[in-house]
C-alpha positions as a LaTeX table, in Angstrom:
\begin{tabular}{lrrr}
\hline
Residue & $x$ (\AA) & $y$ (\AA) & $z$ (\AA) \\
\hline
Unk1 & $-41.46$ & $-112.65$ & 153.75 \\
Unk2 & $-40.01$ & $-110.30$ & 156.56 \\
Unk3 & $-37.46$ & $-107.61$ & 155.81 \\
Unk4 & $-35.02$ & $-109.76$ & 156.81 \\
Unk5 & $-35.36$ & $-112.77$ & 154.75 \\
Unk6 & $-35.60$ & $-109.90$ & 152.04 \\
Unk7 & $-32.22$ & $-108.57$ & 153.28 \\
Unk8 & $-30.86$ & $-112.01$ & 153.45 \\
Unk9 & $-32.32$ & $-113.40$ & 149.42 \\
Unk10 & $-30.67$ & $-109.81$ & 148.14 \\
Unk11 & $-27.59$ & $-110.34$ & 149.82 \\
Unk12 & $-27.12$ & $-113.77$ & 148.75 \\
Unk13 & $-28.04$ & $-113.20$ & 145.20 \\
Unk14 & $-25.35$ & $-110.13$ & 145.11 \\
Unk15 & $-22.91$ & $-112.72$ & 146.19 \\
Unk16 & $-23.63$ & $-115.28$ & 143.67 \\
Unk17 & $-24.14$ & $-112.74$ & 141.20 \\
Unk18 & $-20.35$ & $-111.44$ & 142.29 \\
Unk19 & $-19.26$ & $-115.35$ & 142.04 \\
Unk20 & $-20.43$ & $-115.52$ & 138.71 \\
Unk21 & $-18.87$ & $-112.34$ & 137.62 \\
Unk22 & $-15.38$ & $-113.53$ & 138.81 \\
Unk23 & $-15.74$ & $-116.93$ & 137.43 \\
Unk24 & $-16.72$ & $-114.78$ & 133.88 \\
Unk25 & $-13.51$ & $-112.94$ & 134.75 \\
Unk26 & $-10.99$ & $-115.86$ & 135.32 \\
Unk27 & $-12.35$ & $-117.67$ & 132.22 \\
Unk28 & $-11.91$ & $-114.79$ & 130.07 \\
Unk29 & $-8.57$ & $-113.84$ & 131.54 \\
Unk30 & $-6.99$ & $-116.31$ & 129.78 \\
Unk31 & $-5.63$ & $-118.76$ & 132.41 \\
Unk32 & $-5.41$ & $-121.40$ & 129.50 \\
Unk33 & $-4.21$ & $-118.94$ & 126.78 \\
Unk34 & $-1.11$ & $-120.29$ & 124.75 \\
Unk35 & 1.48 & $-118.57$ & 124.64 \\
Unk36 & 2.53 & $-118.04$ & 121.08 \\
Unk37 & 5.46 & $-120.05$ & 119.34 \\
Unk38 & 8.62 & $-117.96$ & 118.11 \\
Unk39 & 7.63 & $-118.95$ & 114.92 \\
Unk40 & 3.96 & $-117.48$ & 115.19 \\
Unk41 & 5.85 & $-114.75$ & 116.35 \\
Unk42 & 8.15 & $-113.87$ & 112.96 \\
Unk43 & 5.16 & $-115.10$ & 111.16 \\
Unk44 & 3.18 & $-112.19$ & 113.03 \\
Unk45 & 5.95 & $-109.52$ & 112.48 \\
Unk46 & 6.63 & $-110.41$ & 108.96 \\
Unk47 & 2.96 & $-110.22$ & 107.86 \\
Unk48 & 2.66 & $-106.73$ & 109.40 \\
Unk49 & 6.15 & $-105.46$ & 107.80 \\
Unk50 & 4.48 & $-106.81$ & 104.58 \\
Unk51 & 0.96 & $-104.61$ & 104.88 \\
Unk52 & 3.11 & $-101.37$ & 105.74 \\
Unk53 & 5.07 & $-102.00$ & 102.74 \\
Unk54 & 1.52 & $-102.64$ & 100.67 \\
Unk55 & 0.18 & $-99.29$ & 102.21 \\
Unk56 & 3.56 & $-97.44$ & 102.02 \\
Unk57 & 3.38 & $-98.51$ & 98.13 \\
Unk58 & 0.55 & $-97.23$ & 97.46 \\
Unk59 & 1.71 & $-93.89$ & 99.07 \\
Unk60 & 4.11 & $-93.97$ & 97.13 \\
Unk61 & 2.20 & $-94.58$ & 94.03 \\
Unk62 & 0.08 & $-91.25$ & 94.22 \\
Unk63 & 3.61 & $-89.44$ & 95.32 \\
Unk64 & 4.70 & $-90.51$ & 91.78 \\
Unk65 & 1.62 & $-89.24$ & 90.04 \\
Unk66 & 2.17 & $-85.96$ & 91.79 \\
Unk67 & 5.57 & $-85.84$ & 90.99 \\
Unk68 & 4.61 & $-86.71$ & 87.16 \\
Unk69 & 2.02 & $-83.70$ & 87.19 \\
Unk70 & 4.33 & $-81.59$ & 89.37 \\
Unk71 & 1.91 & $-80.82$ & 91.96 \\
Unk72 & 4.14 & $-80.08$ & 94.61 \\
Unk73 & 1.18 & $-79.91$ & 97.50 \\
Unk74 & 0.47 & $-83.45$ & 96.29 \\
Unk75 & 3.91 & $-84.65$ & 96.27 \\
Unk76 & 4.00 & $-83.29$ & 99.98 \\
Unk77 & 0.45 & $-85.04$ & 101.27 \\
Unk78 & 2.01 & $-88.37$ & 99.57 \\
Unk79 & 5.24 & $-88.29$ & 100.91 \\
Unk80 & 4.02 & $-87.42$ & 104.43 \\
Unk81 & 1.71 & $-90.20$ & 104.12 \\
Unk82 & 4.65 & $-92.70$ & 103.12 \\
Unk83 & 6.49 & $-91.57$ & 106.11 \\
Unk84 & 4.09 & $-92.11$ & 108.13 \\
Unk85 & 3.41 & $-95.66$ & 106.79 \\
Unk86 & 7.37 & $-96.87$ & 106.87 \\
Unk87 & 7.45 & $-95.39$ & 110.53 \\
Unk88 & 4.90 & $-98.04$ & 111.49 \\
Unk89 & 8.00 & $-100.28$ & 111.16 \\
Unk90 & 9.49 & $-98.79$ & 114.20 \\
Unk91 & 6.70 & $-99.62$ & 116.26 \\
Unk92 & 6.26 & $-103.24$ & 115.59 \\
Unk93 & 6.97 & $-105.81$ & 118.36 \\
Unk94 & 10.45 & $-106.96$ & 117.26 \\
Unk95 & 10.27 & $-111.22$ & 117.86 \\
Unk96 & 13.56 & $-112.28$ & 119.21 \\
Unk97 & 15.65 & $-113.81$ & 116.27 \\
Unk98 & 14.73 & $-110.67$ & 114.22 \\
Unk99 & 16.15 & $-107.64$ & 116.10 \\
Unk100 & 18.96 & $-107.08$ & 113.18 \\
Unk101 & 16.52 & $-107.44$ & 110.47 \\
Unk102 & 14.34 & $-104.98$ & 112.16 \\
Unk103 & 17.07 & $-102.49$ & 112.53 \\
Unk104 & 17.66 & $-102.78$ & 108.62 \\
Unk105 & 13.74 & $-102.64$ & 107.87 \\
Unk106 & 14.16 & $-98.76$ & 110.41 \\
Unk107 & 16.90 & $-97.69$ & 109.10 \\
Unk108 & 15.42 & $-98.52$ & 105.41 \\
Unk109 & 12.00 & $-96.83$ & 105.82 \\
Unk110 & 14.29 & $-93.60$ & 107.75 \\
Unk111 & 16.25 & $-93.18$ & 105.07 \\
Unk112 & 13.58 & $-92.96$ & 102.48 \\
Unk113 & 11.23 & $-90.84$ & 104.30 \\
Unk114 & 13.82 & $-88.86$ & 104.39 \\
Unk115 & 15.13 & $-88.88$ & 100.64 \\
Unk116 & 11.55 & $-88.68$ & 99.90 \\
Unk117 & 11.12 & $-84.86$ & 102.05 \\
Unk118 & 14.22 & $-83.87$ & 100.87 \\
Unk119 & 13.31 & $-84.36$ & 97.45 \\
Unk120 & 9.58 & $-82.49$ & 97.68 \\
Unk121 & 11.80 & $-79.65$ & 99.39 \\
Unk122 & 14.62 & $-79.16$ & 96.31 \\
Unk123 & 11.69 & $-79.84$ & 93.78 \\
Unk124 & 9.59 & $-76.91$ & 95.53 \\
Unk125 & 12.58 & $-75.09$ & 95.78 \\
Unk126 & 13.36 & $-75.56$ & 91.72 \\
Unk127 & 9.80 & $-74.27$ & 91.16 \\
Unk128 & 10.12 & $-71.12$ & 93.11 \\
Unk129 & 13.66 & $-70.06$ & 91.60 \\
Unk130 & 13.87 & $-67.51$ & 88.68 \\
Unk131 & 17.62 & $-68.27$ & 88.10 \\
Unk132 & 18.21 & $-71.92$ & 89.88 \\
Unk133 & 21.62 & $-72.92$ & 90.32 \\
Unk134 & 22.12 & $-76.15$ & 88.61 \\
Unk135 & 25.20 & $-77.11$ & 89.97 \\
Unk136 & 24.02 & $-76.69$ & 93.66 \\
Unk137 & 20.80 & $-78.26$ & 92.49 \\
Unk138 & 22.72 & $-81.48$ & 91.02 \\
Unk139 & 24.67 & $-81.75$ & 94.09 \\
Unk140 & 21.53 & $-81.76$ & 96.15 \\
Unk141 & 19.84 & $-84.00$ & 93.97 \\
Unk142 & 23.04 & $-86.57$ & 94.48 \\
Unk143 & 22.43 & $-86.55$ & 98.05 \\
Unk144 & 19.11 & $-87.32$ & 97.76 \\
Unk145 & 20.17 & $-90.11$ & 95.55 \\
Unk146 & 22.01 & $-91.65$ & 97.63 \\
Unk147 & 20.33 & $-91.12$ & 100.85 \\
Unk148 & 17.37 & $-93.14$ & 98.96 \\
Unk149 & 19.78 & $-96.16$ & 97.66 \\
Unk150 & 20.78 & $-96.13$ & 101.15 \\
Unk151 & 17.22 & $-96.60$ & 102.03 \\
Unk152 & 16.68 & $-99.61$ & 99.94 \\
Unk153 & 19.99 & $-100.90$ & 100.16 \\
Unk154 & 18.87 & $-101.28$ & 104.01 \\
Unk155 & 15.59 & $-103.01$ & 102.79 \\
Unk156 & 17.64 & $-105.67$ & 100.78 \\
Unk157 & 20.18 & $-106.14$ & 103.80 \\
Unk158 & 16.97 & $-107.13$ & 105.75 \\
Unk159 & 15.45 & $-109.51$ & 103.10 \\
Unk160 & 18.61 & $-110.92$ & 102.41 \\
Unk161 & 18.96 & $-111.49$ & 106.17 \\
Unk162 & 15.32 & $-113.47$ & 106.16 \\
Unk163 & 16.36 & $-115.35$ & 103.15 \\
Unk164 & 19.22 & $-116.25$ & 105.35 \\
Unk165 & 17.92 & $-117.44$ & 107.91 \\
Unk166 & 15.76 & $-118.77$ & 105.96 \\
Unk167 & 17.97 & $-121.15$ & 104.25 \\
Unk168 & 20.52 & $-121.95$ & 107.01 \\
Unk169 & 18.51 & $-124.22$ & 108.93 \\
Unk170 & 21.44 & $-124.33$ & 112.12 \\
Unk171 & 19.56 & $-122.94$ & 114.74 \\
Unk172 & 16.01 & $-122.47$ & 116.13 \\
Unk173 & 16.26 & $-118.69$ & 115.60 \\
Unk174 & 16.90 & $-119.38$ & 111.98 \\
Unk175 & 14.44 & $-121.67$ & 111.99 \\
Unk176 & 12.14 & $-119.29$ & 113.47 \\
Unk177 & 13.41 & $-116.68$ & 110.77 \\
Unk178 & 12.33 & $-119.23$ & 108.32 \\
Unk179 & 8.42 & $-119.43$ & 109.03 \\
Unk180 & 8.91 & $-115.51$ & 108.81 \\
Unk181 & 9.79 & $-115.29$ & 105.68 \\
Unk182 & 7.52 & $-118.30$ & 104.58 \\
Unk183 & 4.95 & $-115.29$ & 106.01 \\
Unk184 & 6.23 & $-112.69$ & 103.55 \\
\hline
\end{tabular}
């Protein structure tokens, strides 16, 4: 075979090679990919709110053990890791009949984090007092309190806003709302 025929067979099998690489491409790149229902959707976003809450449990699980042996490095290390949990909630892809639920399921895990840091930080600060003042300390401890039944009063707004949705079968949204919660 000459140099040129060689040329020629190398050339040609680059350009089936390429031909075969795009047709790899365009098969793969989903040409014929479905695009997913609103109610795969809420399904999708309900599920994940669901395994943040599991692992945000569980945080909060250990948090109470610390709290129980007062081991105030623990109680830090949990709540940090429940923080970070709930704020996985913020980052979920909001499906479009669920934006107000989602800002109740934020606002929920916010306000907890938050209760829960504020309450490593006054139980820290108990520990390291000789003479604590108990009436500051009370107040402080109200706060916290409330900041927390804030927290899950946020969380019930939201469920009770699936449920809702769930049960009032007037529009597609709510009917969309309904597979979510069938999810949860």
């Amino acid at each position: 075979m000459s140099n040129r025929m060689k040329h020629i067979s190398r050339i040609a099998a680059c350009a089936c090679a390429v031909c075969a690489l795009c047709m790899l491409l365009v098969s793969c790149s989903g040409g014929d990919v479905e695009k997913k229902t609103p109610a795969q959707l809420n399904r999708e976003y309900m599920a994940s709110v669901n395994s943040i809450s599991t692992e945000a449990s569980d945080a909060l699980e250990s948090f109470g053990t610390a709290a129980t042996e007062g081991d105030i490095a623990a109680m830090r290390q949990s709540a940090s890791e429940a923080a970070k949990k709930l704020e996985k909630i913020s980052e979920l892809q909001v499906p479009e009949g669920l934006s107000q639920v989602h800002e109740e399921y934020k606002a929920g895990a916010e306000e907890l984090s938050t209760a829960l840091s504020d309450y490593v930080e006054a139980y820290a600060a108990l520990q390291n007092s000789q003479n604590p003042d108990t009436s500051a300390l009370e107040t402080q401890l109200k706060e916290i309190q409330a900041r927390y039944d804030s927290g899950i009063e946020h969380l019930s707004k939201a469920d009770a806003l699936v449920a809702e949705y769930a049960g009032d079968g007037s529009s597609s949204q709510d009917n969309a709302a309904k597979d979510a919660q069938d999810a949860s």
